[in-house]
C-alpha positions in Angstrom: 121.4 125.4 59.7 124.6 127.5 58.5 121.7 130.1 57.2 119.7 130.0 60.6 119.5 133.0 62.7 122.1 133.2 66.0 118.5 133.3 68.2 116.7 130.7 66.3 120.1 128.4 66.4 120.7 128.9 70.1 116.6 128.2 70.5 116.9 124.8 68.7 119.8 123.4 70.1 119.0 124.3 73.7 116.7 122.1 73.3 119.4 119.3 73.5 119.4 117.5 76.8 121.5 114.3 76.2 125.5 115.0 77.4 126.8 113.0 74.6 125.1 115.0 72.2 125.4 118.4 73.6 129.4 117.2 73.4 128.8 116.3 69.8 127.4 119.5 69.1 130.0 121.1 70.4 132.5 119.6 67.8 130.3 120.5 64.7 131.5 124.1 64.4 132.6 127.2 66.9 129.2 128.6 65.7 127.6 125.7 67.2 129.5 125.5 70.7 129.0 129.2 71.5 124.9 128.4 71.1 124.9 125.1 73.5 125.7 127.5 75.8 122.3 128.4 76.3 121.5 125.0 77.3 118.5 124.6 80.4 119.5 121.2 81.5 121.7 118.4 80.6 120.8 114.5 81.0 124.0 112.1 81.8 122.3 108.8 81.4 124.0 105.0 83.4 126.5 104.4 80.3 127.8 107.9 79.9 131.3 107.1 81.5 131.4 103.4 80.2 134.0 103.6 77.6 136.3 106.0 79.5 140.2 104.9 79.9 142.7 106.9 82.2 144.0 108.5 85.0 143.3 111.9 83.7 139.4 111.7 82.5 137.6 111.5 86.1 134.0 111.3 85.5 133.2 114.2 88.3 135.3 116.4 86.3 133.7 115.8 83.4 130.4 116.7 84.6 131.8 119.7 86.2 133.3 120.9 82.8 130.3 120.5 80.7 128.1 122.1 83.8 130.6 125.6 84.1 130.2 125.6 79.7 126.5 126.8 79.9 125.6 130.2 80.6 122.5 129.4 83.4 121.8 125.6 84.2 118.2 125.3 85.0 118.1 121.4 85.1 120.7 118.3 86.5 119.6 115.0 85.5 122.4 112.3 86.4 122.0 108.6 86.4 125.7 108.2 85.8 127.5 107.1 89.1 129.4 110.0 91.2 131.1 111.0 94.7 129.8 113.1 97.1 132.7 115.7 96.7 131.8 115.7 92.8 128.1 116.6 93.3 128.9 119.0 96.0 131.6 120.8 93.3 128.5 120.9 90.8 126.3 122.5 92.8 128.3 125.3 94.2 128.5 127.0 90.6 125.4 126.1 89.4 123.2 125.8 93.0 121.6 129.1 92.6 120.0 128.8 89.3 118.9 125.6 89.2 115.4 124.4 89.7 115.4 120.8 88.7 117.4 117.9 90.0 117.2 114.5 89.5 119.7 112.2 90.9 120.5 108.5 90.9 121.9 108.6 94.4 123.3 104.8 94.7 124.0 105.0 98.5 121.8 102.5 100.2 124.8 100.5 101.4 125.6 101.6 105.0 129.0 101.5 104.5 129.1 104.3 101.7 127.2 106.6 103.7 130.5 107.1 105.8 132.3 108.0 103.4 133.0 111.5 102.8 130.4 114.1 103.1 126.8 113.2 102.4 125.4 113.4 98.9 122.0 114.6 100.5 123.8 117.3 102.6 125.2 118.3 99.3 121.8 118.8 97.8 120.7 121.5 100.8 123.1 124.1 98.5 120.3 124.2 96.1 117.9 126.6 97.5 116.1 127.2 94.4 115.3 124.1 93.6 111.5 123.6 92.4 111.6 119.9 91.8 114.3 117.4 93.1 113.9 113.6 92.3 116.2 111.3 94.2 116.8 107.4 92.9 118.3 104.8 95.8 118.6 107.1 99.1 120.3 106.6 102.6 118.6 108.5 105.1 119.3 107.3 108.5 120.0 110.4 109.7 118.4 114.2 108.7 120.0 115.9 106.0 121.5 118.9 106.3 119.3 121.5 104.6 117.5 124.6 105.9 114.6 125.1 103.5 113.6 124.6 100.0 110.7 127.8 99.6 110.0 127.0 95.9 110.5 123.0 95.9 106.7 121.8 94.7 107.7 118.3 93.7 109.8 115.7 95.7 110.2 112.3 94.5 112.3 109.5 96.2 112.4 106.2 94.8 114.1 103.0 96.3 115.2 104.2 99.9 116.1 103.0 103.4 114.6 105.7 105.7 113.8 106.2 109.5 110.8 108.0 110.8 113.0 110.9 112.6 115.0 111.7 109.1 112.3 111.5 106.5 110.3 113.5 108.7 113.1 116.3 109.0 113.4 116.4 105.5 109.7 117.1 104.6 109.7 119.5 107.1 112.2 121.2 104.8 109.9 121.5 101.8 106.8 123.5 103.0 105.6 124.3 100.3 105.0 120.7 98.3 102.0 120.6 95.9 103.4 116.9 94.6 105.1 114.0 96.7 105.9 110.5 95.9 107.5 107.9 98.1 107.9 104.7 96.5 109.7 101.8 97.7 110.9 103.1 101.1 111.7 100.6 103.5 112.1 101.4 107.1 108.8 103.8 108.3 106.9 102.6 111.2 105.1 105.7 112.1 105.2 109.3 110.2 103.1 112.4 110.5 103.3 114.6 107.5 102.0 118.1 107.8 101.7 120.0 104.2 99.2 122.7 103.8 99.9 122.7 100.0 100.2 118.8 99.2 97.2 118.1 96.4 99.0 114.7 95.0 100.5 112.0 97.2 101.4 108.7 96.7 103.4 106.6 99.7 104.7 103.4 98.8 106.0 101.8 102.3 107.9 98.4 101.9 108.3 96.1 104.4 106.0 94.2 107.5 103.2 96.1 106.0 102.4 97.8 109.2 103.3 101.7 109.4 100.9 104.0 110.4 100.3 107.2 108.9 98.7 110.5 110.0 98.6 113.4 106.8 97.4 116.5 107.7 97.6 118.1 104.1 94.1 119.9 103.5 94.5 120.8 99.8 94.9 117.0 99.6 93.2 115.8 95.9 95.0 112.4 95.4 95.9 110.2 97.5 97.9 106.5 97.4 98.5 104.7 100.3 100.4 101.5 100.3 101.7 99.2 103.3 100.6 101.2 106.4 98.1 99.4 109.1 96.9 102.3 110.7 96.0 105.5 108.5 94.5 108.6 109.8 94.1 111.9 107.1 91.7 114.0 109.1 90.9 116.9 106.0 89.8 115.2 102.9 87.6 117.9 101.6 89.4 118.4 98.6 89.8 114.5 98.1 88.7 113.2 94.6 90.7 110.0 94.2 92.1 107.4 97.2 93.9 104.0 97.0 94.6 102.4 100.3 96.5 98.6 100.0 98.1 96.7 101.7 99.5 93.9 100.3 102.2 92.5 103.3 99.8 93.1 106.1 96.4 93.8 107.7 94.7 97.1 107.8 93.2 97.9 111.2 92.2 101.5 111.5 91.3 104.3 108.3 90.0 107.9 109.8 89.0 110.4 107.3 87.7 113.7 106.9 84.6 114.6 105.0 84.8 113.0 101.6 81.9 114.1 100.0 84.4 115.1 96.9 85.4 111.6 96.6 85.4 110.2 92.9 87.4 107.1 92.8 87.8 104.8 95.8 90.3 101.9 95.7 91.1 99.2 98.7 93.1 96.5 98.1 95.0 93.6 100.3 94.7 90.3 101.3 92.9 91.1 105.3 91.4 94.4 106.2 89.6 94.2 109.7 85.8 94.8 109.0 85.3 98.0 110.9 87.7 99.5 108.6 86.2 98.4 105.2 82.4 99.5 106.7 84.1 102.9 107.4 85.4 103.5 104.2 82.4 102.5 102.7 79.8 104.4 104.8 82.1 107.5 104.3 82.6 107.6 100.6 79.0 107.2 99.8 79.0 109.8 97.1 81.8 107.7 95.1 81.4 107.1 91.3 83.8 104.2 90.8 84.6 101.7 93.4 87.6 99.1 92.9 87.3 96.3 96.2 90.1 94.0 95.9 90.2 92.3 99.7 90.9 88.7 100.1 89.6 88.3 103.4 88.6 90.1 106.8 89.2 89.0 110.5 90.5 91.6 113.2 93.5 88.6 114.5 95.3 86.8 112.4 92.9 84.4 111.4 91.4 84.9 107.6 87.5 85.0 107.9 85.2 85.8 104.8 82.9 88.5 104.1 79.5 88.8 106.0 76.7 89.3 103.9 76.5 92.2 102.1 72.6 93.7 101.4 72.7 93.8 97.8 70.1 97.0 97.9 71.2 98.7 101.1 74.5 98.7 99.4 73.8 100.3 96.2 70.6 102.4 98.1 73.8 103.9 99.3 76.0 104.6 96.7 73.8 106.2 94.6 76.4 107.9 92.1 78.3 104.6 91.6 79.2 104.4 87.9 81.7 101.8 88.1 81.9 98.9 89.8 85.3 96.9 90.1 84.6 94.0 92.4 86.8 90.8 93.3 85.9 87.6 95.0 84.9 88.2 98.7 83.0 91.5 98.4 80.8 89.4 95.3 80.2 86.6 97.1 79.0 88.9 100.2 76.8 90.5 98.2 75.5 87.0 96.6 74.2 85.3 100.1 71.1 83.9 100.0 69.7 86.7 102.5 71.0 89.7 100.9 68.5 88.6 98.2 65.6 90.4 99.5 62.5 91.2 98.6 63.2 94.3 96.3 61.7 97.9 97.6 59.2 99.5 95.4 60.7 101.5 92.8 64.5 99.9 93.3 66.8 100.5 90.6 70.4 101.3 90.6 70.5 104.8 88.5 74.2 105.7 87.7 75.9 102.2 87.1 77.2 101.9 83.9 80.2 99.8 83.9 80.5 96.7 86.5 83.4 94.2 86.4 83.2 91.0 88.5 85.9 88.5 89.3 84.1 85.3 90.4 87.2 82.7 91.7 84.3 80.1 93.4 81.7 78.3 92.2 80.4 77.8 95.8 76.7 79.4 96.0 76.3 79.2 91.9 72.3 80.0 91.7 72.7 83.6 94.3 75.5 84.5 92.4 73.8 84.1 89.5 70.8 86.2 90.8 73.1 88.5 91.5 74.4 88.9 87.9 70.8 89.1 86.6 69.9 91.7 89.5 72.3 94.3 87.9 71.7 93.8 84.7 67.7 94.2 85.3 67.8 97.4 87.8 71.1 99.0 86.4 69.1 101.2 84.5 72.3 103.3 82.9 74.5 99.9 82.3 76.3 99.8 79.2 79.0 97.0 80.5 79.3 93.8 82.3 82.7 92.2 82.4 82.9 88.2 84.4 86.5 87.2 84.9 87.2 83.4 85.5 89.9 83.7 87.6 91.8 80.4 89.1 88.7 78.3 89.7 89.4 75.2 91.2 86.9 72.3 91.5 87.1 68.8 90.9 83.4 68.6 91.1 81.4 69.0 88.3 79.3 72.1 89.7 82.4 74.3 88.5 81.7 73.3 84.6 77.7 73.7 85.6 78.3 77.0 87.3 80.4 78.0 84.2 77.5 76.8 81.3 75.1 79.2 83.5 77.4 82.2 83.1 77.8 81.3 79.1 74.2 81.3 78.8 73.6 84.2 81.0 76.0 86.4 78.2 74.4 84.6 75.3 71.4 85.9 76.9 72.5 89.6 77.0 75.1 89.7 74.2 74.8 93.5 74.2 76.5 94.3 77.4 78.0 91.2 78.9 81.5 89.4 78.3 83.3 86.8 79.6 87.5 87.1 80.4 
């Protein structure tokens, strides 16, 4: 190292992120201190402070002496606990150049959110900030900022929210490309209105019954999780969707055009049967299909599938190439009626991968005429996977049903498997 270059020395230890070391570097040699200067960004993980002892070595201050020691600080990562007055010190030397924050905000209790100035007003200095990640948020009330222009990645995680405030602050962020809300509890209704959005994933805790309208046509992902009503009226850029909802009932989905669909996903224990048609009639043009509903019913009463026609349905998904299917949606499928008689020249062209979760041994022989369906008209498949999951029968037609699936693999050993 001592024959290194001054360039090639400042090169390899900016790219130290950790405080500890960066401070450990520092001690090595005046060589060495004067080239952690050109540190980007500096990582102060939980236990940075743990071992600290006296009056005099304020945690805050600390942070604020190792920040004013770099020459330009591109990125803030603290996980360490801090004040509002500490964070707003921080960013009012290094607010201008920094483009990444990351903060572990620890103010969910109401009470701390009284006390001094908010840490999300604080934030607002920040102005160049292209991504800004926020861990355990308060926001009751709007923040304080005027606009991020370049901000194209907002992440909260873990946060108590109200409609008016989140609202407020996406409408401070324009220009987002990527946003994730996990774990925010509080949301009964929110419109969100990005014209650059093209990932988004909402993660909604509570009741389970928010509703959503996203008006982001650039959209290309999208994950939707505890909201009852959904409405996203451009989808034509939409390749991937996830909609569950695993405290409450889904009533209502409304989407664009999503003849770019790839991957569809639904998930919960009711959706109202409308809703599930919808989808389905909508995302015809899908190539892998994950159905993971317990039941339907529009009240709160669970009701099963209705039948399902086993051709109709794959007539109309002709690109399907996998096939993730749980419990109600097989058994739909497998009623005695869906079970027609076949239409010249049936086959199912695309399928190639098809996993089943069979939790019944109710209606053994059409489920088993099922299996034997796919396997004979799924021209392209390569894979058949049958998961035995929490079957419960004192009656001896459970082991029955469960010799006829052992034979049926034994029978095509090439492509089937039992889990």
């Amino acid at each position: 190292m001592d024959y290194l270059p001054d360039a090639l020395l400042q090169y390899t230890l900016s790219g130290i992120t950790n405080a500890r070391d960066i401070a450990m570097c520092n001690c090595v040699s005046k060589r060495w201190k004067e080239s952690t200067e050109y540190v980007k960004t500096i990582y102060f993980p939980r236990n940075s402070f743990d071992n600290i002892s006296g009056s005099d070595e304020d945690p805050d201050a600390i942070v604020l002496k190792m920040i004013l020691s770099f020459a330009r600080l591109e990125g803030l990562v603290v996980y360490s606990s801090f004040t509002s007055k500490g964070l707003e010190s921080w960013l009012k030397h290094v607010g201008l150049s920094l483009r990444h924050l990351e903060l572990r905000m620890d103010n969910l209790a109401s009470f701390q959110a009284m006390e001094g100035p908010s840490k999300l007003d604080c934030i607002g200095v920040a102005k160049g900030l292209e991504i800004l990640k926020l861990w355990g948020v308060l926001m009751v009330n709007p923040p304080k900022w005027d606009m991020f222009p370049s901000l194209h990645c907002l992440e909260i995680v873990g946060a108590r929210v109200e409609d008016a405030a989140l609202s407020n602050a996406l409408g401070a962020c324009p220009n987002l490309r990527n946003l994730l809300l996990l774990g925010c509890e509080g949301v009964k209704s929110i419109s969100i209105e990005l014209p650059f959005l093209e990932q988004c994933k909402l993660d909604f805790y509570g009741s389970g019954s928010s509703s959503l309208s996203l008006t982001c046509p650039r959209l290309e992902s999208l994950e939707v999780q505890g909201c009852s009503w959904i409405r996203v009226p451009e989808t034509r850029s939409l390749k991937n969707l996830s909609i569950s909802n695993s405290a409450g009932r889904v009533y209502m989905v409304d989407f664009g055009n999503l003849s770019a669909l790839e991957v569809l996903s639904i998930r919960g224990v009711q959706w109202c049967w409308d809703a599930i048609c919808k989808m389905l009639e909508q995302a015809r043009e899908v190539k892998h299909l994950y159905m993971k509903v317990e039941f339907t019913g529009d009240y709160e009463a669970f009701q099963p599938f209705p039948e399902v026609d086993f051709v109709e349905f794959f007539n109309s998904h002709p690109n399907l190439r996998k096939f993730d299917i749980h419990g109600a949606m097989f058994a739909a499928l497998c009623q005695k009626n869906s079970l027609k008689t076949l239409e010249a020249g049936f086959a199912i062209p695309c399928l190639e991968e098809v996993v089943i979760t069979v939790r019944s041994p109710l209606n053994a022989e059409q489920k088993m005429n099922t299996l034997e369906w796919l396997v004979r008209y799924g021209r392209s498949l390569k894979v058949m996977v049958i998961r035995i999951l929490q079957m419960k029968s004192n009656h001896s037609s459970a082991d029955d049903f469960f010799d006829e699936i052992c034979r049926f693999k034994c029978m095509n050993r090439n492509i089937v498997r039992i889990e």
